[in-house]
VEXDREN-2710 file (C-alpha; in Angstrom, 1 decimal):
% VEXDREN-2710
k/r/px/py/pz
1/UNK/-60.5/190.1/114.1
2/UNK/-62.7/188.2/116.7
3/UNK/-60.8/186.2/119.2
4/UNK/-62.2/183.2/121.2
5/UNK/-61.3/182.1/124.4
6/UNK/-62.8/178.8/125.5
7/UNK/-63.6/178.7/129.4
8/UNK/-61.1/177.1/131.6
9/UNK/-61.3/173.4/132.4
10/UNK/-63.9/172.8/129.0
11/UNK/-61.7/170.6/126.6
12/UNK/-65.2/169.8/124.9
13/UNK/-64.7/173.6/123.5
14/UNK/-61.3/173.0/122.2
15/UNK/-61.5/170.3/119.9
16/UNK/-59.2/170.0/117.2
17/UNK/-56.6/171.3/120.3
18/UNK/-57.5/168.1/122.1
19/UNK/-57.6/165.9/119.5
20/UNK/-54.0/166.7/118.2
21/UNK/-52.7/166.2/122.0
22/UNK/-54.3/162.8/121.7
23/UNK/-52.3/162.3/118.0
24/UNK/-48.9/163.8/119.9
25/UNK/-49.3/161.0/122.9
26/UNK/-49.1/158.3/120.6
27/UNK/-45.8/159.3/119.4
28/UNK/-44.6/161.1/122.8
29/UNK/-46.3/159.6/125.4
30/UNK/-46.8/161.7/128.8
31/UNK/-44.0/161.6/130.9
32/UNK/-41.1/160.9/128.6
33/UNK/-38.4/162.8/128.2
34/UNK/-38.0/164.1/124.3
35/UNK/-34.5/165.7/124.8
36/UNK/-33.4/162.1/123.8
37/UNK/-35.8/161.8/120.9
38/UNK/-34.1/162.3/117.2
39/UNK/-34.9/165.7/115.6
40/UNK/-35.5/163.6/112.8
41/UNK/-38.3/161.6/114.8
42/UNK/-39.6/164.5/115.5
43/UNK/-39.7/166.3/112.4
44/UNK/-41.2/163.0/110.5
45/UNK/-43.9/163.0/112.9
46/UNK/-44.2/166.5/112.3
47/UNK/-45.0/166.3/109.0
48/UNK/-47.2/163.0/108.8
49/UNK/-49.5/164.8/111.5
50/UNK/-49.8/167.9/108.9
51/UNK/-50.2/165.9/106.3
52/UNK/-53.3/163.7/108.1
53/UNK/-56.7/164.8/106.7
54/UNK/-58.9/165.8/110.0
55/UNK/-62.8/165.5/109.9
56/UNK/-62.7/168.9/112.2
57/UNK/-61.2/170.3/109.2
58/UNK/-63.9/168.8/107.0
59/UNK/-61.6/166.1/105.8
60/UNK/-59.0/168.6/104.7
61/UNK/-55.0/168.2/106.0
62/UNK/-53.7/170.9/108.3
63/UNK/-51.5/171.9/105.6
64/UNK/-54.0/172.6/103.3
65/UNK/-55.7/174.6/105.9
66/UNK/-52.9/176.9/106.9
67/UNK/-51.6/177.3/102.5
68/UNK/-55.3/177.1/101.1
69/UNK/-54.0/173.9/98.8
70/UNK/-55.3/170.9/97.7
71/UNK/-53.1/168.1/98.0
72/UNK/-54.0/164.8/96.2
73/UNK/-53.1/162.1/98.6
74/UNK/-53.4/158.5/97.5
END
């Protein structure tokens, strides 16, 4: 299996990486401390960020990705 590793200090090269960082700060934002947050926050969060179609992914979900499914979100 062919491995890539993007050069250091290119985020342009990582994309989806980055963009699901972006996705995490709106929930966690830099700097706070989540040993306070709910495991239940956390695990909804979790599951609504899988469960988000990603143009990266050609509009598919994570999810569907990582099981080859096809979910039928309305």
């Amino acid at each position: 299996m062919t491995f890539y590793f993007p050069a250091p200090h290119h985020p342009w090269e990582r994309g989806i990486n980055e963009n699901t960082n972006g996705l995490l700060r709106e929930f966690f934002p830099k700097g706070k401390d989540i040993t306070d947050t709910p495991e239940d926050y956390i695990q909804r969060k979790y599951h609504e960020l899988n469960l988000r179609p990603r143009k990266g992914l050609g509009y598919k979900t994570p999810y569907e990705v990582y099981f080859s499914k096809v979910l039928h979100l309305a």
